[in-house]
C-alpha positions in Angstrom: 0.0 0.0 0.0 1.0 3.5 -0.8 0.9 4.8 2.7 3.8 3.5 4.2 5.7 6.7 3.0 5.2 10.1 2.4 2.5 13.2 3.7 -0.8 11.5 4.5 -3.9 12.5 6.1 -5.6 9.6 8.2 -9.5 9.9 9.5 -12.6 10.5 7.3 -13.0 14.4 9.0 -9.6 14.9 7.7 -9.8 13.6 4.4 -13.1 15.2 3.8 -11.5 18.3 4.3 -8.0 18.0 2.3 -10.7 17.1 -0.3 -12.6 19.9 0.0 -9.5 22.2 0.1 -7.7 20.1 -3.0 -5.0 18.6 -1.5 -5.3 15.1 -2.2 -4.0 12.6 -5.3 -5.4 9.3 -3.7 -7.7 8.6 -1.3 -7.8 4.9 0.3 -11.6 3.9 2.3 -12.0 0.5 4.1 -14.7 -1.7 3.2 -15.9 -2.2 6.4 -16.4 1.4 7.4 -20.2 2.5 7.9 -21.9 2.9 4.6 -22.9 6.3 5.0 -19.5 7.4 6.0 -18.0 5.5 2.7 -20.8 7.1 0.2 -19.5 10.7 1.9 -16.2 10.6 1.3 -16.3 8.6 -2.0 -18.4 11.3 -3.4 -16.4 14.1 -2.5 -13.5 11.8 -3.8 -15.4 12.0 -7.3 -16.6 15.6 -6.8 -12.7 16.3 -6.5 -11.3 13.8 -9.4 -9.3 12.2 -6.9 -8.8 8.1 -7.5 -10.3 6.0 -4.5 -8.5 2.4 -3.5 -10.8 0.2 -1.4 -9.1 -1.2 1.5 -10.3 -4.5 2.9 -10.5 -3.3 6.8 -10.0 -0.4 9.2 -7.7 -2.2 10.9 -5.3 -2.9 8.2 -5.8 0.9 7.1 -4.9 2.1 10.2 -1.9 -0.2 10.6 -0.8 0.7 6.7 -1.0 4.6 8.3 1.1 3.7 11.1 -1.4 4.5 13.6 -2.5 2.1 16.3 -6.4 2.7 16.0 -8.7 1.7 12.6 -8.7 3.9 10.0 -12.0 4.7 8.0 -10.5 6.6 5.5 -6.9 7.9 4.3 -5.6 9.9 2.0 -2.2 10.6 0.1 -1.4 14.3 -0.1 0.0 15.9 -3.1 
């Protein structure tokens, strides 16, 4: 996974609002996040052009991140 390195954002508030501000080239969303939470930020993924990659868990999104909680949603920074 691309995440390992370089400027990321981690947390579906966060990548909502890199989004909104155009700051992202690749946004990653685990499967197993709430489906209303996924629609949100793979919408505004399209409504910005930006590429989504569907993770298979939280848990492995978090740990890909580095972080030691589930991740919803991440995203690579430009």
């Amino acid at each position: 996974m691309e995440l390992s390195g370089g400027a990321k954002v981690v947390g579906t508030k966060a990548v909502l609002r890199a989004l909104k501000d155009n700051r992202l080239k690749l946004v990653f969303v685990a499967n197993d996040v709430d489906t209303f939470l996924y629609a949100s930020v793979v919408r505004a993924a399209e409504a910005a052009g930006v590429p989504v990659q569907r993770v298979p868990a939280m848990k492995e999104l978090g740990k890909a991140c580095g972080v030691e909680v589930a991740a919803a949603a991440a995203g690579l920074l430009k």
